[in-house]
C-alpha positions as a Markdown table, in Angstrom:
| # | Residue | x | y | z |
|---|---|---|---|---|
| 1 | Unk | 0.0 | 0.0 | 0.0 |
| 2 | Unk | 0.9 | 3.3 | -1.1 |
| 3 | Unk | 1.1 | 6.7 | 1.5 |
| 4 | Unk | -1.6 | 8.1 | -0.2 |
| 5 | Unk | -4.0 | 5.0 | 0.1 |
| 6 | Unk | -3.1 | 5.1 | 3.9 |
| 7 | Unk | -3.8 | 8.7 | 4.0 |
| 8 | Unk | -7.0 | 8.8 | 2.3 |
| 9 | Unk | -8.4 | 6.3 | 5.0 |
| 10 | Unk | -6.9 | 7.6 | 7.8 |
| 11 | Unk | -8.0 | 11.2 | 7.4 |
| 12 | Unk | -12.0 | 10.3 | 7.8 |
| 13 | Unk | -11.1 | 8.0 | 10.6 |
| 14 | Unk | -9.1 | 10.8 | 12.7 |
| 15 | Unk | -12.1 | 12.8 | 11.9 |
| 16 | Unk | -14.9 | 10.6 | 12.7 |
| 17 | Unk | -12.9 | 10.3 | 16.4 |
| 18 | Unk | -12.6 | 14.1 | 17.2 |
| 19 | Unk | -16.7 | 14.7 | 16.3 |
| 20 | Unk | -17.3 | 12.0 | 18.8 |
| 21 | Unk | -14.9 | 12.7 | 21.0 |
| 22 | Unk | -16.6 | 16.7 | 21.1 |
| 23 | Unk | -19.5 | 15.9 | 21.4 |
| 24 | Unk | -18.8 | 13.6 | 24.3 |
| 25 | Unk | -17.5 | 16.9 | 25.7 |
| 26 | Unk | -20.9 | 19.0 | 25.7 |
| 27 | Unk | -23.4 | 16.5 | 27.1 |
| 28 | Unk | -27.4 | 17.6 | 25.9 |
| 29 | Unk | -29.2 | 17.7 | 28.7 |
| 30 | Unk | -26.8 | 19.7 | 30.9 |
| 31 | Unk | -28.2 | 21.2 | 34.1 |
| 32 | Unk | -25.7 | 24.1 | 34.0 |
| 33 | Unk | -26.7 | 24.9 | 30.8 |
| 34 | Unk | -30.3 | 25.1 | 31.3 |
| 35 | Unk | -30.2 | 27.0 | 34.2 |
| 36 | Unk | -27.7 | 29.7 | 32.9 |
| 37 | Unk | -30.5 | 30.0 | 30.1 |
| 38 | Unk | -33.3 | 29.8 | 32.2 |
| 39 | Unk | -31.2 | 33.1 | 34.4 |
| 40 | Unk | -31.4 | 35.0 | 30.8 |
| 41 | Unk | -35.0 | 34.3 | 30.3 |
| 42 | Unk | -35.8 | 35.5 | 33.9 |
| 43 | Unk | -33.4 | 38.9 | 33.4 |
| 44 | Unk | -35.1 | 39.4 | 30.1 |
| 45 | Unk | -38.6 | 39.4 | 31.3 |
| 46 | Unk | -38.0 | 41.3 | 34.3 |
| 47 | Unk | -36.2 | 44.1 | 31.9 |
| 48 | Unk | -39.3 | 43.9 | 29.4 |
| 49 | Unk | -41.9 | 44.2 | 32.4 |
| 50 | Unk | -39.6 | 47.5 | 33.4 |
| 51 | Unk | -40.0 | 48.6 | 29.9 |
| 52 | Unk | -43.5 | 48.4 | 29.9 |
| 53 | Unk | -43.7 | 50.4 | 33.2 |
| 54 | Unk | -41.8 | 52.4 | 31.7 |
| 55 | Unk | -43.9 | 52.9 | 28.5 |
| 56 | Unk | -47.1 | 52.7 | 30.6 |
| 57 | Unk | -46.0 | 55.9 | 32.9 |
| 58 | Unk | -44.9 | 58.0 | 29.4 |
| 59 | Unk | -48.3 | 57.1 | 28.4 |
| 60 | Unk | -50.3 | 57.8 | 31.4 |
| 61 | Unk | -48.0 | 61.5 | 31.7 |
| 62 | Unk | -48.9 | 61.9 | 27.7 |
| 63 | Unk | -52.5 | 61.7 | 28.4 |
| 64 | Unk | -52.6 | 64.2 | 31.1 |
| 65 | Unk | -50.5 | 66.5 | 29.0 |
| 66 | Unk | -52.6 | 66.1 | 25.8 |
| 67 | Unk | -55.9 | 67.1 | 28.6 |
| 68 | Unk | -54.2 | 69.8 | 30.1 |
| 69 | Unk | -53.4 | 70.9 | 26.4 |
| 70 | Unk | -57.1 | 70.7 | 25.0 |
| 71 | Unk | -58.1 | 72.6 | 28.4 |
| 72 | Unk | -55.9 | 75.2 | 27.5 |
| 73 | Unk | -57.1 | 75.0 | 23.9 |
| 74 | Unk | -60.6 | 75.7 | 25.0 |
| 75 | Unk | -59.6 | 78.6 | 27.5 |
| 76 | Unk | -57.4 | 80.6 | 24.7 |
| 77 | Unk | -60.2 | 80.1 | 21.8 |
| 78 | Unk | -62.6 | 81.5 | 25.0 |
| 79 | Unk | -60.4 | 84.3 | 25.3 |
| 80 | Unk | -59.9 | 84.8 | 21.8 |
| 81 | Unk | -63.9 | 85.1 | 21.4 |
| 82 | Unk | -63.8 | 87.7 | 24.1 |
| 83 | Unk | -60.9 | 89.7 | 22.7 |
| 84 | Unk | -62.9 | 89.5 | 18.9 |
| 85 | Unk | -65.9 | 90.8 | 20.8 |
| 86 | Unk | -63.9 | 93.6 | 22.8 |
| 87 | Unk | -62.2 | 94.3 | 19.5 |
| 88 | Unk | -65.1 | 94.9 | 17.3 |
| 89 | Unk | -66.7 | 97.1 | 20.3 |
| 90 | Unk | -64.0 | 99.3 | 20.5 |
| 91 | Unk | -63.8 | 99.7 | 16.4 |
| 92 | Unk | -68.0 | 100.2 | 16.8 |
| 93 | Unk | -66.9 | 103.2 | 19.8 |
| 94 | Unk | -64.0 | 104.5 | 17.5 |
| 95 | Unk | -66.2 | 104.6 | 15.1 |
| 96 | Unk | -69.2 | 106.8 | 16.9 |
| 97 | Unk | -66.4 | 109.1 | 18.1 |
| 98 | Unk | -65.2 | 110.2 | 14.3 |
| 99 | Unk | -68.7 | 110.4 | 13.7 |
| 100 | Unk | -69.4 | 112.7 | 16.3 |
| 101 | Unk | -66.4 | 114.7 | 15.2 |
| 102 | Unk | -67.6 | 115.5 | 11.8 |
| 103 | Unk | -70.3 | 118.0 | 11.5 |
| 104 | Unk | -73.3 | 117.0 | 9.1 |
| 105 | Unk | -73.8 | 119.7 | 6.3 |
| 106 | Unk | -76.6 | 122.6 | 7.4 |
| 107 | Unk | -78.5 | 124.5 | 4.7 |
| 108 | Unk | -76.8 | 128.2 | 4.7 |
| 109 | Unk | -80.3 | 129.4 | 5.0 |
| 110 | Unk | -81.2 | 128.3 | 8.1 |
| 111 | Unk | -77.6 | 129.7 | 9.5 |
| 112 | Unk | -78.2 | 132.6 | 7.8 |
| 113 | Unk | -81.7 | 132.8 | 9.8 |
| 114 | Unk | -80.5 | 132.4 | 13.0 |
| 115 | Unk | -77.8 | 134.9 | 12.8 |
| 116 | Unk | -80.2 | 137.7 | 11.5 |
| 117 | Unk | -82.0 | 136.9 | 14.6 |
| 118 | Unk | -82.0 | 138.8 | 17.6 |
| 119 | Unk | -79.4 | 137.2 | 19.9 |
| 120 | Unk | -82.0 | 136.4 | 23.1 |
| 121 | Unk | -84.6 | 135.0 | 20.6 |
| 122 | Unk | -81.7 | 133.0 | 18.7 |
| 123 | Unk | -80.5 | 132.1 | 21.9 |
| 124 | Unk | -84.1 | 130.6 | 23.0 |
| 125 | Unk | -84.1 | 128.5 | 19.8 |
| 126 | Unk | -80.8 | 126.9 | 19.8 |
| 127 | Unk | -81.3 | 125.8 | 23.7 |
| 128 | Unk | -84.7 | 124.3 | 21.8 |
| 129 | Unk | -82.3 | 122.8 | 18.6 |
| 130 | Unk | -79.9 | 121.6 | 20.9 |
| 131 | Unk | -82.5 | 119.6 | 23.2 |
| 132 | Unk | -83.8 | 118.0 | 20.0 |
| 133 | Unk | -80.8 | 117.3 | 18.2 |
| 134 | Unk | -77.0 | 118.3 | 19.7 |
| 135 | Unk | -75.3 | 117.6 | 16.0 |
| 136 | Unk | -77.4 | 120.3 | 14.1 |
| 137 | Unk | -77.3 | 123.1 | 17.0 |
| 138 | Unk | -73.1 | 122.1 | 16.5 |
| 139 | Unk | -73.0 | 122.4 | 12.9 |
| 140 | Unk | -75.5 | 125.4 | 12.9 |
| 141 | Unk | -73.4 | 127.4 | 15.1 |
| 142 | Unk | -70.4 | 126.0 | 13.5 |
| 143 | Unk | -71.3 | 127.3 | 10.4 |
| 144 | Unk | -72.3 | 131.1 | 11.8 |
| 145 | Unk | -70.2 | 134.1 | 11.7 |
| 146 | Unk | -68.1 | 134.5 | 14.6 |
| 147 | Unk | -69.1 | 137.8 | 15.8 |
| 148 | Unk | -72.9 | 136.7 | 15.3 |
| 149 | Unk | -71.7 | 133.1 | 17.0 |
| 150 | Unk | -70.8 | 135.4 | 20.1 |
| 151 | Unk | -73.7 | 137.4 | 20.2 |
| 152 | Unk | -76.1 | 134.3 | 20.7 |
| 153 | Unk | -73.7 | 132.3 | 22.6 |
| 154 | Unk | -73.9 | 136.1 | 25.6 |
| 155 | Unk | -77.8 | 135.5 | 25.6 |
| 156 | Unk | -77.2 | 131.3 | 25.7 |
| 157 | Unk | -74.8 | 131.6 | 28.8 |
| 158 | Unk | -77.5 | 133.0 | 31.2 |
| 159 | Unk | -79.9 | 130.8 | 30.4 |
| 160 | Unk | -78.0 | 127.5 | 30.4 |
| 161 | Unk | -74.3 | 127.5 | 31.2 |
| 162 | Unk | -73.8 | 123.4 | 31.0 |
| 163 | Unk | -75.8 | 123.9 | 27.0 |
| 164 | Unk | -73.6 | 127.0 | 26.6 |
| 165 | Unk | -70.1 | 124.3 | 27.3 |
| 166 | Unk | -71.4 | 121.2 | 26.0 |
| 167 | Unk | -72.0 | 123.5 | 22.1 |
| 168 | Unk | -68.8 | 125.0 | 22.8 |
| 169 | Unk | -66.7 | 121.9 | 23.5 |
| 170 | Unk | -68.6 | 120.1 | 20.6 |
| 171 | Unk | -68.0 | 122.7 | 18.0 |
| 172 | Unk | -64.3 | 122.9 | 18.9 |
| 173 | Unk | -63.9 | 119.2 | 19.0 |
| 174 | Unk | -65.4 | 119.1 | 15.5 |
| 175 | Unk | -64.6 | 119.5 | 12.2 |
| 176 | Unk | -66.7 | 120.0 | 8.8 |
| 177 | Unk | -68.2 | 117.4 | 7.1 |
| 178 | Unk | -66.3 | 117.5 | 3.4 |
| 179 | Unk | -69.1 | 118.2 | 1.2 |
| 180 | Unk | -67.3 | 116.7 | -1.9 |
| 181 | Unk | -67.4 | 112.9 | 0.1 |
């Protein structure tokens, strides 16, 4: 027999020998084993059920943020309601002021009337205009002469002093109405 003959059976015998001999080393139903496993498996659950604690708190805090969120939600769209609601009642007030500013647009006859009146009759009649209607007695003696202004305003003073301040202020305060609007 050749070297090689003997080499080409003796190589699949040495093997055959070591695979037994290893797994003669690493018995199947080792204790040790088992219980080193089982150790892992216990670990690993305990560290999943902390995980889920875990989870289950973030959760739990989420929710009460995500109320606390909607009940701020609803308190700022209340507020924003309100502050609309303000807003357009100051625009409305704003509004009435400029309006009360500008002096409507009297007929020159009927200023021309009352100047040519005496001063303690015209007087008489504006403390009756004014009780009826504050903007035309404004715009009325708005639209008079000065001098002729004076004159009825003398006779309105001693007859009603608060009328006499509130036309005053008004006509000051005001300012024509531009008749090409």
């Amino acid at each position: 027999m050749n070297a090689r003959y003997l080499l080409w059976i003796s190589a699949p015998v040495v093997l055959s020998a070591g695979v037994i001999w290893l797994s003669a080393q690493e018995p199947k139903g080792d204790p040790k084993g088992a219980a080193a496993e089982g150790v892992k498996v216990a670990e690993l659950a305990s560290q999943l059920q902390a995980r889920e604690k875990s989870i289950a708190q973030k959760e739990a805090d989420l929710r009460q943020l995500e109320q606390r969120l909607n009940t701020l939600q609803t308190t700022l769209d209340k507020d924003r309601g309100e502050l609309a609601t303000r807003e357009k009642a100051v625009q409305d007030a704003l509004a009435k002021l400029e309006q009360l500013k500008v002096r409507p647009v009297i007929d020159t006859q009927i200023i021309r009337t009352y100047e040519a009146m005496e001063p303690a009759a015209g007087a008489q009649a504006m403390k009756e205009l004014a009780g009826q209607n504050m903007d035309v007695a404004v715009a009325l003696l708005a639209g008079m002469t000065p001098k002729k202004a004076a004159r009825l305003m003398d006779q309105l003073a001693p007859l009603d002093a608060k009328l006499a301040g509130r036309l005053s202020e008004r006509v000051g305060l005001s300012k024509p109405k531009d008749p090409a609007a």
